[in-house]
C-alpha positions as CSV (number, residue, x, y, z in Angstrom):
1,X,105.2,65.9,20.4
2,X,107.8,67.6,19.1
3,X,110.2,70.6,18.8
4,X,111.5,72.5,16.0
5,X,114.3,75.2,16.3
6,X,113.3,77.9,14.1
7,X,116.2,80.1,15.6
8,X,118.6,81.1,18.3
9,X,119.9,77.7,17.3
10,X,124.1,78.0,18.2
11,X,123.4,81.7,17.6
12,X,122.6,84.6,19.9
13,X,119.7,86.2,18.3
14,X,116.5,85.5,16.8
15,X,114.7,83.2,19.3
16,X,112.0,81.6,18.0
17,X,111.2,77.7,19.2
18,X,108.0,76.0,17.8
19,X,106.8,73.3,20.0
20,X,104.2,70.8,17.8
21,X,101.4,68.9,19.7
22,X,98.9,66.7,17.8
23,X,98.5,69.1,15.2
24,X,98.8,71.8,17.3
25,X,101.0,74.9,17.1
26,X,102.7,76.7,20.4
27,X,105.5,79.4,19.0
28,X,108.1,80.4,22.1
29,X,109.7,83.9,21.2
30,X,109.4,85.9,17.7
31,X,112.3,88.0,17.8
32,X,114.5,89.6,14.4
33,X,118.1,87.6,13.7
34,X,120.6,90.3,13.6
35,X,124.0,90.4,12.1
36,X,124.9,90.3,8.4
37,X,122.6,92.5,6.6
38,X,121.3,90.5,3.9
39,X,121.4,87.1,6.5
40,X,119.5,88.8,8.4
41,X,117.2,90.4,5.7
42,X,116.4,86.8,4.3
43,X,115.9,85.3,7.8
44,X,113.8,87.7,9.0
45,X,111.7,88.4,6.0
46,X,111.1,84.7,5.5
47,X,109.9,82.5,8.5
48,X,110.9,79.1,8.7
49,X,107.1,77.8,9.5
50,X,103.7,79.0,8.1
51,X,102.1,81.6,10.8
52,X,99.1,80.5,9.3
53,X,99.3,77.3,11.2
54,X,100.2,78.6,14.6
55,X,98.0,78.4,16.8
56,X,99.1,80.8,20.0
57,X,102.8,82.3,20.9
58,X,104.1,82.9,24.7
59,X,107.0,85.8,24.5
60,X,109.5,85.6,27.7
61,X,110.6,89.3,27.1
62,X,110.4,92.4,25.2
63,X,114.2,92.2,24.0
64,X,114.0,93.0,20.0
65,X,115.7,89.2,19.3
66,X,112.9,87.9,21.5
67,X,109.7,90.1,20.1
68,X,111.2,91.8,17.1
69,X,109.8,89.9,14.3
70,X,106.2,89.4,15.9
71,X,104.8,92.1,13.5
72,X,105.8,89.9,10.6
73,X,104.3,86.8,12.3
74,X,100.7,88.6,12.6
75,X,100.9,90.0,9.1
76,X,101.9,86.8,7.2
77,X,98.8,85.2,9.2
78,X,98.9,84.7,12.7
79,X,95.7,85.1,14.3
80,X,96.1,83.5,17.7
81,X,96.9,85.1,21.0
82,X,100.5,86.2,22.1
83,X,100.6,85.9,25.7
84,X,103.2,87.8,28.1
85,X,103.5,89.7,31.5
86,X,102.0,92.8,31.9
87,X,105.6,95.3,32.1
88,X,106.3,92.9,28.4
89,X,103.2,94.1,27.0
90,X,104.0,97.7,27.7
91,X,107.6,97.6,26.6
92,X,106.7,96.0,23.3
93,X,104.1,98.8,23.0
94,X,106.8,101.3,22.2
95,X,109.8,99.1,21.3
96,X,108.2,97.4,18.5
97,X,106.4,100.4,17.4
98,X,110.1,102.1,17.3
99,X,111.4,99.2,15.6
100,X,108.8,99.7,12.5
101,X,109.6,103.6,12.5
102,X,113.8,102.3,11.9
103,X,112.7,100.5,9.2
104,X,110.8,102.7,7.0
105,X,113.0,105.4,7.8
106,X,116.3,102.9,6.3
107,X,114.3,101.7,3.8
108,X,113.2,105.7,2.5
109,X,117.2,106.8,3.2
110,X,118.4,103.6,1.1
111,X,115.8,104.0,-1.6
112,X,116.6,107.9,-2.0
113,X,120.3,107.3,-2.3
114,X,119.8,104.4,-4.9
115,X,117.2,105.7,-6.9
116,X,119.0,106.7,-9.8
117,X,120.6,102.5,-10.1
118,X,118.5,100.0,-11.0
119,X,117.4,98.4,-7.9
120,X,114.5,96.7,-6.1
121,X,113.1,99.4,-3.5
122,X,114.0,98.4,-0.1
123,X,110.8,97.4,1.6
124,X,111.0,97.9,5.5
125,X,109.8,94.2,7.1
126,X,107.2,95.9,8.7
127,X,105.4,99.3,9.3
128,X,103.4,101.1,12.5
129,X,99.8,99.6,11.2
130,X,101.6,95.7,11.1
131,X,102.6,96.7,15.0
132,X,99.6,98.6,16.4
133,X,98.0,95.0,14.3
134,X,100.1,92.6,16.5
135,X,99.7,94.8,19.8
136,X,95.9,93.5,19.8
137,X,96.7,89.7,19.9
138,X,98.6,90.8,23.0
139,X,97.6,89.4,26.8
140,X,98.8,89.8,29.8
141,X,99.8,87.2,32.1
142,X,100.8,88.2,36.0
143,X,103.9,86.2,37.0
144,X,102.7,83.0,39.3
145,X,99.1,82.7,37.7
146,X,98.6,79.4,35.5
147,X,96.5,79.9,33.0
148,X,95.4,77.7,29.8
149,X,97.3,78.7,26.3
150,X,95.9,75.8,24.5
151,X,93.4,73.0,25.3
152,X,95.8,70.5,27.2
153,X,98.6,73.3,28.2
154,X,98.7,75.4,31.0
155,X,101.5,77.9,31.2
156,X,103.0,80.1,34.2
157,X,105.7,82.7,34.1
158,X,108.6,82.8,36.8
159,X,110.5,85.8,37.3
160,X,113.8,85.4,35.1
161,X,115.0,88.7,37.0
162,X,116.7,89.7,33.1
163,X,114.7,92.8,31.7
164,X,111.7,94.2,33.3
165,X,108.8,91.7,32.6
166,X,110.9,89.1,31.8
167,X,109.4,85.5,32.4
168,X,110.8,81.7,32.4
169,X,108.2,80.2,30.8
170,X,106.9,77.0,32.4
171,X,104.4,75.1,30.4
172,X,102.3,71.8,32.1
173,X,101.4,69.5,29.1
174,X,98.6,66.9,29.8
175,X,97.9,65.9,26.0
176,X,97.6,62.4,25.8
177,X,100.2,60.2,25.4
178,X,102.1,63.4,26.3
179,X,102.3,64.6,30.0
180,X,105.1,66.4,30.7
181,X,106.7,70.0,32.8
182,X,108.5,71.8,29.9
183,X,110.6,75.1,31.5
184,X,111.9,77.8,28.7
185,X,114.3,79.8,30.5
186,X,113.8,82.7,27.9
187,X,117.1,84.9,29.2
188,X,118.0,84.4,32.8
189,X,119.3,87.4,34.8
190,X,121.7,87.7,37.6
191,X,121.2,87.5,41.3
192,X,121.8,90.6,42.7
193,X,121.7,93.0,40.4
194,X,120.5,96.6,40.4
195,X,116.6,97.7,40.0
196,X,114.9,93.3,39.5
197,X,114.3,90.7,41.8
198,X,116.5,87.8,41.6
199,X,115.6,84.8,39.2
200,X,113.3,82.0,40.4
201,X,113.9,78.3,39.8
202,X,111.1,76.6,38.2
203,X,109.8,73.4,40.5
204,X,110.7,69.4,38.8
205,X,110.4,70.1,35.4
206,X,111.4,67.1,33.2
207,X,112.5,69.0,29.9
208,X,114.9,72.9,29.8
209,X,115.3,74.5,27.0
210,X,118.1,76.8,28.7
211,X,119.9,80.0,27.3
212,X,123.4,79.3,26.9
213,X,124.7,83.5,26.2
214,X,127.6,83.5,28.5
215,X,128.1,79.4,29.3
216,X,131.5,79.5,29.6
217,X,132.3,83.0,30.7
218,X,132.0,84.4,34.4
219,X,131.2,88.3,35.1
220,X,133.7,90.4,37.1
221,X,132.5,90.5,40.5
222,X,129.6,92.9,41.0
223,X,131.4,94.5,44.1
224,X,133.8,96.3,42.4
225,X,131.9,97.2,39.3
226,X,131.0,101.1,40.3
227,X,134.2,101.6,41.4
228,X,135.7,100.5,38.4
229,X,133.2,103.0,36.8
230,X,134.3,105.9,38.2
231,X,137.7,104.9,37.4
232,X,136.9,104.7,33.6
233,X,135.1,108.4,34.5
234,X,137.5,110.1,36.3
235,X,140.6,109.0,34.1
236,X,138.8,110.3,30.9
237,X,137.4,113.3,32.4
238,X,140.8,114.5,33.4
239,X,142.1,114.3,29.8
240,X,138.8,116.5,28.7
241,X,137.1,113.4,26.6
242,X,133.9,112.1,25.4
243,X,132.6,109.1,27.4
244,X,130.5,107.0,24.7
245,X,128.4,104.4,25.9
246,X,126.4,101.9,23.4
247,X,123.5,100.9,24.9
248,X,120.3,98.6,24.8
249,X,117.7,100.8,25.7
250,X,115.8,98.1,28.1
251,X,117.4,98.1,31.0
252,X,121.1,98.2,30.3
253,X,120.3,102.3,30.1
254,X,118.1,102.3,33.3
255,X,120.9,100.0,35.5
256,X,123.6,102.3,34.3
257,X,122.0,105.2,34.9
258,X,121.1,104.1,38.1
259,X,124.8,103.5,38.7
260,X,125.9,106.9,37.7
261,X,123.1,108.3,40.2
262,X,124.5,106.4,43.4
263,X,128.2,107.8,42.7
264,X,127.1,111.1,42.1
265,X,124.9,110.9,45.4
266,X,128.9,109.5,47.3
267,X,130.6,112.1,45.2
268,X,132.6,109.6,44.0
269,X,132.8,111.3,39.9
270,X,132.7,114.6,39.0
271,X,129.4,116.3,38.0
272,X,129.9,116.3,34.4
273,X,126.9,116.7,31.9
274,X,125.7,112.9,30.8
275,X,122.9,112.7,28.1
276,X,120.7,109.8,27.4
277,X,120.4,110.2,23.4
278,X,117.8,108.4,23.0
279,X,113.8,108.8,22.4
280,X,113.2,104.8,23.2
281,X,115.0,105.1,26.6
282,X,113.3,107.7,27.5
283,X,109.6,106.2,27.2
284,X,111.0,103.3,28.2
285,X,112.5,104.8,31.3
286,X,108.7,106.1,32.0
287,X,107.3,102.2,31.1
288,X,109.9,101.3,34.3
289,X,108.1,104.2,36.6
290,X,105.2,102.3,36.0
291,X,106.0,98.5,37.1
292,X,107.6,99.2,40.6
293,X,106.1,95.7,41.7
294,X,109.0,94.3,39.3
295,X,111.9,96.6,41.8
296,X,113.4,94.6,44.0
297,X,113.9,95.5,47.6
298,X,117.0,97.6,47.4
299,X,115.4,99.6,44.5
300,X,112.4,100.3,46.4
301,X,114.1,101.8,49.6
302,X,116.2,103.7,47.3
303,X,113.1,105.7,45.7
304,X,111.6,106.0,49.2
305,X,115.1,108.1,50.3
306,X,116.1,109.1,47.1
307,X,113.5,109.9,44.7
308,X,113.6,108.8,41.3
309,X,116.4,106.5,40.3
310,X,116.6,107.1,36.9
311,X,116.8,111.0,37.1
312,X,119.7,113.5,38.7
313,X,120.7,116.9,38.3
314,X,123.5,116.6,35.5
315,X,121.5,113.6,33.7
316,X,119.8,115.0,30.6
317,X,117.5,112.9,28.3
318,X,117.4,113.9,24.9
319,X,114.4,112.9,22.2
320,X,115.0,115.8,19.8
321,X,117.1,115.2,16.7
322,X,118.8,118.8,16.6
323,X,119.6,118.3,20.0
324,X,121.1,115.5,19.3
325,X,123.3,116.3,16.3
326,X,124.2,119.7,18.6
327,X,126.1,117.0,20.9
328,X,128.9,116.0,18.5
329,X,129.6,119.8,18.5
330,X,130.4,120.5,22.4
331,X,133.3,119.9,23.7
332,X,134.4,117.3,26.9
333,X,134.6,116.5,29.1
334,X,130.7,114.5,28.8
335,X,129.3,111.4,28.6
336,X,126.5,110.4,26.1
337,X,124.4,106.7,26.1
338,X,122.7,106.3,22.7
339,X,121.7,103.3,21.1
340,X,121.8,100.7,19.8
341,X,123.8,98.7,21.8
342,X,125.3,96.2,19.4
343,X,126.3,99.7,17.2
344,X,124.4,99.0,14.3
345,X,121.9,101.5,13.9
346,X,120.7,104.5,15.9
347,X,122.4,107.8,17.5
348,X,125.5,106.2,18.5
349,X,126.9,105.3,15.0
350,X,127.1,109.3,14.4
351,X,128.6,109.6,17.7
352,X,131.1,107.4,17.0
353,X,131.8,108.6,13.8
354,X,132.5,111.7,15.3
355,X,134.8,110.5,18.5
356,X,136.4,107.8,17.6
357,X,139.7,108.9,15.8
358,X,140.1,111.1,18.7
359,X,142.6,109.5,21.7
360,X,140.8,111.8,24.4
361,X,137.5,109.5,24.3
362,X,136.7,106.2,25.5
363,X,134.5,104.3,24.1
364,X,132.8,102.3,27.1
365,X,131.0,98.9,26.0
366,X,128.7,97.4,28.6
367,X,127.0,94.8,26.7
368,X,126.9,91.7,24.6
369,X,128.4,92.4,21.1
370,X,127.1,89.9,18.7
371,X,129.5,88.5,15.6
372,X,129.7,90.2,12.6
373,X,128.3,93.8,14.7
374,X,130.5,97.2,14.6
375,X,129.9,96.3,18.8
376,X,132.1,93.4,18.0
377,X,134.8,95.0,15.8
378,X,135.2,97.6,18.7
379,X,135.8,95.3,21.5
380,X,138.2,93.7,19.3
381,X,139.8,97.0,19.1
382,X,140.3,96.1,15.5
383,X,142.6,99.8,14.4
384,X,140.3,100.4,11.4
385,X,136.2,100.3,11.3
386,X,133.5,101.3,8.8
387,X,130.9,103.3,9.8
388,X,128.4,105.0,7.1
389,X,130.3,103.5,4.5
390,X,133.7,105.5,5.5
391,X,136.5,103.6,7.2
392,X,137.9,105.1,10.7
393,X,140.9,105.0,12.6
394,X,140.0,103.4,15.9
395,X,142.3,105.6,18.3
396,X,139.5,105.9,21.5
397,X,140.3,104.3,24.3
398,X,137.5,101.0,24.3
399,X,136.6,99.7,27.6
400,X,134.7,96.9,28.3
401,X,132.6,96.1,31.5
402,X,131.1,92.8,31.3
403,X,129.8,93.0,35.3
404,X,126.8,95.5,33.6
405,X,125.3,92.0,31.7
406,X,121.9,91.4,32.5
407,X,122.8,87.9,31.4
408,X,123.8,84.7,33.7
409,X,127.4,83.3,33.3
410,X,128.0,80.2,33.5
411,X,128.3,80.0,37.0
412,X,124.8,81.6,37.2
413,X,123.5,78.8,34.8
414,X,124.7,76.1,36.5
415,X,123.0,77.3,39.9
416,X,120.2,77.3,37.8
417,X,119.6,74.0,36.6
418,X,121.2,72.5,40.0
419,X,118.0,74.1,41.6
420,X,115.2,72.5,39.0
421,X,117.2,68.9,38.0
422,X,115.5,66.8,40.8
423,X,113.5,65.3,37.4
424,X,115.2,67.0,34.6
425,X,115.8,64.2,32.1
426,X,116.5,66.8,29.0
427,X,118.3,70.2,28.5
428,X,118.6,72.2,25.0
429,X,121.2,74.3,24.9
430,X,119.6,77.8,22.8
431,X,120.7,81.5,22.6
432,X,124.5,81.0,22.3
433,X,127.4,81.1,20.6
434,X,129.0,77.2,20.3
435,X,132.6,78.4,22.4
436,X,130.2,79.1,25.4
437,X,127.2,76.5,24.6
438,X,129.4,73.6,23.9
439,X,131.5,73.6,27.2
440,X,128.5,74.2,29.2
441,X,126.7,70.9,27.6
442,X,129.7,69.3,28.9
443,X,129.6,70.8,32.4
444,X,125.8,70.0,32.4
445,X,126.5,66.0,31.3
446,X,129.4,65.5,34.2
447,X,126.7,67.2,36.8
448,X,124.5,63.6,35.7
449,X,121.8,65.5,32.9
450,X,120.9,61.9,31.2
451,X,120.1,64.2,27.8
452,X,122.3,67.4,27.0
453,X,121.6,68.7,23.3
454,X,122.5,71.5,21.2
455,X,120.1,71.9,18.5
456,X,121.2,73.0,14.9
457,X,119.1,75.5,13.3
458,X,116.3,73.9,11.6
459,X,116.1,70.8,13.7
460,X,113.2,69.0,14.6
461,X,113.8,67.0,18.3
462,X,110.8,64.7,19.6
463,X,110.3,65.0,23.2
């Protein structure tokens, strides 16, 4: 038995893990690399494994570098079942399906603007059919109910408290010689953050394959993290700017938005307008309406005082494309949320390209910003960024709230695996950049793991 790292390997996105069993095929995650273009062109377009020979995939979570590339998996071959919790299944309905509509429209607006050069046409990875294809392999899988993937392996999902739907996969192997509890953390959440349950610790298992995002960072405190909000509000709202807010539109958009409704409800900002510019948030907003057995506690007395928490009286959610455009034209103070949230591709690039030369604006960044992303350039306040083609002045104000991360720190990880190690023997460090996975593997060898490892891309480990 074996297991080959087919991405996500010192490197945030594109999780894919192929675990090899006496000829036998079990594919954890399908999800797109993303950073440079072309990279990420070749890597996505070209799996490292034959989908042929695959015999069934488990998805933790319907993040696009988790589920992005499944499409391509199906239509190069696949034919075995992709197994995931039921709020997954309905997230990847319209995310994936959204994902195919970005790519045909690129590869039309690139093809028109090179069609008198001699060039290749661009050929999107994937189109609607290739998706509404995949969706069909789909099952759901409730969270705490074994069932059999493959003849030998039995897999149940744990609530990683991360996205809605998200799982840590654990997977009982009895395959002869094999016979073995392997737990795939997929992305861990917090404890105690907004809307999700907290995540749950998988019981003895002897080999983790743990995400490693923010190993050797710690969140601010969540206390203060609405205060410091309206602080950010209040302070550009008094000099009449644009609040601009990149944003992944799972979950990120429904906990901040959630946020904004509690300090309207206390007063604590003004009532300016705030728009949600953004078609996927706004069916995925409506996916989250229907998967209340995913709120936790807080959440669900909330709604039964409140009402919806995802919808207020100066919150506006925008799918229209004139409506859109009409936004660069109004004047602050406002605050728009567009995706995507690394900043490369969607409504907030032309946002941006409107605001950001202007010192009014703040430019408010409340996720993970991958290398090589216009996300990244921005938090590294770097005074000159291309966007379109067509360099900018960066004169915005750029704040950056890392207590909004749906991720664990490294705090949060090491809780983690303290509360599963009673016959941990191995840990593979995935999903992470080497300055945080590196100093994690070392805090995870001094707690006493006998087998810390951080897999290069393309490696093939036996278990």
């Amino acid at each position: 038995m074996r297991i080959f790292f087919a991405g996500a390997a010192r490197s945030v996105t594109g999780s894919q893990h192929l675990l090899e069993f006496d000829g036998t095929r079990l594919l954890l995650d399908c999800g797109l690399y993303q950073g440079r273009r072309q990279e990420a062109n070749e890597r996505n377009r070209h799996l490292p494994f034959d989908p042929r020979q695959v015999d069934a995939m488990i998805l933790s979570h319907a993040h696009i570098d988790h589920s992005g590339n499944i499409p391509t998996l199906v239509k190069q071959g696949f034919r075995g079942s992709i197994t995931c919790t039921p709020a997954t299944r309905d997230l990847c309905s319209v995310m994936l399906r959204d994902a195919a509509h970005i790519q045909e429209a690129d590869a039309d607006f690139l093809n028109r603007k090179h069609a008198d050069q001699l060039q290749e046409p661009v050929v999107p990875l994937y189109d609607e059919a290739d998706v509404l294809k995949a969706l069909k392999q789909f099952r759901s899988l409730d969270y705490h109910q074994p069932a059999p993937v493959l003849p030998g392996v039995t897999c149940t999902f744990l609530d990683a408290g991360h996205v809605l739907g998200s799982a840590i996969v654990q997977l009982d192997i009895d395959r002869a010689p094999d016979r073995l509890r392997l737990v795939f953390s997929g992305d861990l959440g917090r404890r105690n953050m907004a809307i999700l349950r907290d995540p749950e610790a998988p019981e003895a298992p002897d080999v983790l394959v743990l995400e490693s995002t923010y190993g050797d960072r710690l969140h601010s405190p969540l206390a203060g993290m609405e205060a410091d909000l309206a602080a950010v509000i209040n302070r550009t709202v008094a000099r009449k700017g644009k609040i601009l807010v990149p944003s992944f539109s799972l979950e990120r958009t429904q906990e901040f938005v959630y946020a904004l409704h509690r300090l309207t409800l206390r007063k604590a900002i003004p009532p300016l307008p705030i728009y949600v510019d953004s078609p996927l948030s706004v069916r995925i907003t409506e996916i989250f309406k229907l998967h209340p057995e995913c709120f936790d506690e807080e959440t669900l007395a909330f709604m039964r005082k409140n009402g919806d928490p995802f919808g207020f009286d100066n919150l506006t959610y925008v799918s229209n494309v004139e409506d859109s455009k009409a936004l660069n034209d109004r004047e602050g103070p406002m605050m728009i949320l567009a995706a995507s949230g690394m900043c490369e591709a969607g409504r907030i690039l032309h946002h941006l390209r409107n605001s950001i030369e202007d010192a009014r604006n703040t430019i408010l960044i409340i996720g993970f910003q991958a290398k090589n992303t216009l996300g990244r350039k921005i938090v590294e306040r770097q005074p000159v960024v291309r966007i379109f083609g067509v360099e900018r002045s960066l004169e915005a104000e750029v704040v950056v709230m890392d207590a909004f991360s749906a991720h664990a720190d490294r705090d949060d990880l090491l809780e983690f695996v303290t509360g599963c190690r009673s016959k941990l023997r191995r840990v593979f460090l995935v999903h992470g950049e080497e300055e945080q996975m590196l100093p994690l593997g070392e805090r995870l060898t001094r707690m006493g793991i006998p087998d810390v490892h951080a897999p290069m891309l393309g490696e093939f480990v036996r278990l």
